[in-house]
C-alpha positions in Angstrom: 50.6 -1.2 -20.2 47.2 -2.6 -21.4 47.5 -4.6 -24.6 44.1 -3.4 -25.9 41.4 -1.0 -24.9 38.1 -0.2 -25.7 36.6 3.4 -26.0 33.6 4.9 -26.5 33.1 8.9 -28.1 31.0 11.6 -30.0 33.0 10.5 -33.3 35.0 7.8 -34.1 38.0 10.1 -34.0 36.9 11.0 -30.8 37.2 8.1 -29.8 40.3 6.7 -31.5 42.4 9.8 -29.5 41.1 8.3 -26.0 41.8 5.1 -27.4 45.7 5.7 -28.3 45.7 8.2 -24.6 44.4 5.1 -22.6 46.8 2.8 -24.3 49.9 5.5 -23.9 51.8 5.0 -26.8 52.2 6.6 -30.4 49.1 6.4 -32.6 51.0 4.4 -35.1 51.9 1.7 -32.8 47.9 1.2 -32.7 45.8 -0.9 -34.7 41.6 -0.5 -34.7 40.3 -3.9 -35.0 36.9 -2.6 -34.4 34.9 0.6 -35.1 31.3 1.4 -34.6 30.0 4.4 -36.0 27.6 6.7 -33.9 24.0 6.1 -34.3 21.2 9.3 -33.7 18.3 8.3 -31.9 15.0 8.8 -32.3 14.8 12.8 -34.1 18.5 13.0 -32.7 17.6 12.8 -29.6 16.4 9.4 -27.8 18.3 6.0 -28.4 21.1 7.5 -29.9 24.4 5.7 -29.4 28.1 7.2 -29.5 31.1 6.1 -31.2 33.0 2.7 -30.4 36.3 1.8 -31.1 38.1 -1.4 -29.8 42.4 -0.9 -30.1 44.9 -3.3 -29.8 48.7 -2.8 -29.2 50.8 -3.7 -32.7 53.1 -6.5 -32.3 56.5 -5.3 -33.0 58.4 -6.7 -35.4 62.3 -6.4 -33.9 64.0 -3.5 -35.6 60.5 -1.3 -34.6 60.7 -2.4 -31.0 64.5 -0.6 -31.3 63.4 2.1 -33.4 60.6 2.9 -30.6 63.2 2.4 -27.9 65.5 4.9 -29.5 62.4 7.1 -29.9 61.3 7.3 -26.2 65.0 8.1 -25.1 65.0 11.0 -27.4 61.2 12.1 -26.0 62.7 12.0 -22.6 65.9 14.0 -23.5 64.2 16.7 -24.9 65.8 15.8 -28.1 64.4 16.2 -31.9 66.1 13.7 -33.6 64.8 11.5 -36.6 66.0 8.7 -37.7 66.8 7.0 -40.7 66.9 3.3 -41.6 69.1 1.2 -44.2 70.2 -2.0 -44.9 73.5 -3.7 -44.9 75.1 -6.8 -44.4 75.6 -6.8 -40.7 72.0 -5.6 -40.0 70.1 -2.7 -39.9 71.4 0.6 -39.6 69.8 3.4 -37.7 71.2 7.1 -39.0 70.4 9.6 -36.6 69.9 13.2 -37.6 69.7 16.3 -35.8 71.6 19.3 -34.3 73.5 19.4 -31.6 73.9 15.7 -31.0 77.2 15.4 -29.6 75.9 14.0 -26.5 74.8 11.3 -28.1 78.2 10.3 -29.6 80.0 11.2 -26.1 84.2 10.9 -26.3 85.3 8.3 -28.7 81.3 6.9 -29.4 81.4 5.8 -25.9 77.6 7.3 -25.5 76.5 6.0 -29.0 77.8 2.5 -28.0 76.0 2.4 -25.3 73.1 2.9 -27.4 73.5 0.9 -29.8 73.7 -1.9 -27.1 70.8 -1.0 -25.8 68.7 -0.6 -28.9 69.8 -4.0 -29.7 68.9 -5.8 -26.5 65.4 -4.1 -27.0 65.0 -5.2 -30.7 66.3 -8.6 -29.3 64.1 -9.6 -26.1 62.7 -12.3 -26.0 64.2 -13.6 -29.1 66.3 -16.9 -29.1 66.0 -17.1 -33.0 66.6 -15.1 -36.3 68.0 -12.2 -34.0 68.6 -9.1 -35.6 71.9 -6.2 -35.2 71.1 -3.1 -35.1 74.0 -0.4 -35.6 73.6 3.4 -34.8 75.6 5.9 -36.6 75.4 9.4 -36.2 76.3 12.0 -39.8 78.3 9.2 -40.6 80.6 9.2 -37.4 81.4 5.8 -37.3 83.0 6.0 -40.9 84.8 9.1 -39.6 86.0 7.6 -36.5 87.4 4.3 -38.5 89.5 6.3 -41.2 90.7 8.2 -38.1 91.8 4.9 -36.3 93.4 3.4 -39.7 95.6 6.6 -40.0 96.5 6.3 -36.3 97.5 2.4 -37.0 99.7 3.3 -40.0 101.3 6.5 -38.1 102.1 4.4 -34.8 103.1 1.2 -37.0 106.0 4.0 -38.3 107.1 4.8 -35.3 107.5 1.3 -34.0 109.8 0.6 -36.7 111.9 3.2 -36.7 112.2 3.2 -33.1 111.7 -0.3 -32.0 109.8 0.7 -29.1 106.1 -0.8 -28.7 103.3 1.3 -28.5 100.5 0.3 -26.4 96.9 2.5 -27.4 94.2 3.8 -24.9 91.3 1.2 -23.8 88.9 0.2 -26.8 86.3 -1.4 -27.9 86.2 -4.9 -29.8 85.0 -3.7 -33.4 87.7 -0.1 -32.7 90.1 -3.0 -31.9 89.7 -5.2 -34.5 90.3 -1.9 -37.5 93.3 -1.6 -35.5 94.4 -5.1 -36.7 93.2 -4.9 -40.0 94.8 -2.1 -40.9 98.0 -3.5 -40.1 97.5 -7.3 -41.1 99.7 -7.1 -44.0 102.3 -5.4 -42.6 105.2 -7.5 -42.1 107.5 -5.2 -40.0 105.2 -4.8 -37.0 102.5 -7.2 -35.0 99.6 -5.9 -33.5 97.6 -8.0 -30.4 95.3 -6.8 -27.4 96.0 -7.2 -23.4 94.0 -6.3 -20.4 90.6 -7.6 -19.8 87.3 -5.4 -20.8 86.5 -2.5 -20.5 90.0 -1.6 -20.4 91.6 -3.5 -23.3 94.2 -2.7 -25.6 95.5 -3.2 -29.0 99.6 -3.6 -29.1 101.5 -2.9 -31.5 105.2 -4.2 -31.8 108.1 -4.8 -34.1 108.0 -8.7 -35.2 110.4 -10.6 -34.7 113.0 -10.2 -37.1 112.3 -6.7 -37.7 114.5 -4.0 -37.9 114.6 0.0 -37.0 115.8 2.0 -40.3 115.0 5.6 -39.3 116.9 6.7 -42.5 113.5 5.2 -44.8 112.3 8.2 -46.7 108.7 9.2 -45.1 106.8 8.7 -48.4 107.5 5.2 -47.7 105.9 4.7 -44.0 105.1 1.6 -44.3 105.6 -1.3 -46.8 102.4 -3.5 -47.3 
């Protein structure tokens, strides 16, 4: 793709819109660094000269380049989705909204993972320094999805100590892992850890050592913290 264009036209906005056609992106992702306005020639007719506009690409700043990314996948899916931005302490997050965008999620946020990766080796190339992280969420399903996994941890954590059994959960991801752990950090019947190797690895959960079974504990008392 050419970094900057020149166009001629009747009107300037004439030719502005072959300028942002040539250059093949969105008209906001254009600057004008140069506009001539049409001149009439002699009684409108000889010497006259048409609209010029010279455009240049915009330089990205990191969280557009995702943004656009993210944009273009959408345009190619057929997909109407907008996007809103917010800030947080572990970057910039992206909240998509729309309807019917359960294939963006895909089973357990395996599909919106996948984007998020992607978004944030777009926002991120060619960048050794002052990287930025991106995170995609979708009507708040990544809140959703970690209340779900907390509740799991507690309800499994029971049922390691009253049976004494380990229980070893399906493949996840790192940060799906690591609520895993959290969750249970502080509780000192059971120990949690991950085996296997990526993409397939697993958080364990197991009575400590020194633990002991008591399947008589009421069940408003699941699990002492």
């Amino acid at each position: 793709m050419s970094l900057e264009v020149e166009k001629t036209g009747r009107t300037v906005e004439e030719a502005k819109n072959a300028a942002i056609e040539a250059l093949g992106i969105s008209a906001d992702l254009v600057d004008f660094v140069e506009v001539v306005e049409p001149t009439k020639g002699f009684l409108g007719l000889i010497g006259g000269k048409p609209a010029k506009v010279k455009a240049v690409v915009r330089e990205l700043d990191p969280v557009d380049k995702a943004e656009k990314f993210l944009s273009d996948i959408f345009a190619a899916m057929h997909l109407e989705v907008s996007i809103e931005k917010s800030e947080c302490e572990d970057g910039t997050i992206f909240n998509l909204i729309g309807d019917n965008l359960g294939i963006l999620i895909g089973k357990h946020g395996q599909t919106l993972d996948s984007l998020q990766y992607l978004s944030n080796l777009a926002a991120n190339h060619g960048m050794s320094d002052n990287k930025v992280r991106i995170i995609i969420d979708i009507e708040n399903y990544r809140s959703r999805r970690e209340d779900t996994l907390r509740r799991l941890a507690v309800r499994l954590a029971d049922k390691v100590r009253r049976t004494g059994e380990r229980v070893v959960l399906e493949p996840m991801n790192r940060h799906e892992r690591k609520i895993i752990h959290m969750a249970l950090q502080d509780n000192y019947r059971v120990a949690t850890y991950s085996a296997g190797d990526e993409p397939y690895r697993k958080v364990v959960i197991e009575l400590k050592r020194g633990g002991r079974r008591d399947s008589h504990e009421r069940r408003d008392r699941e699990v002492d913290n």
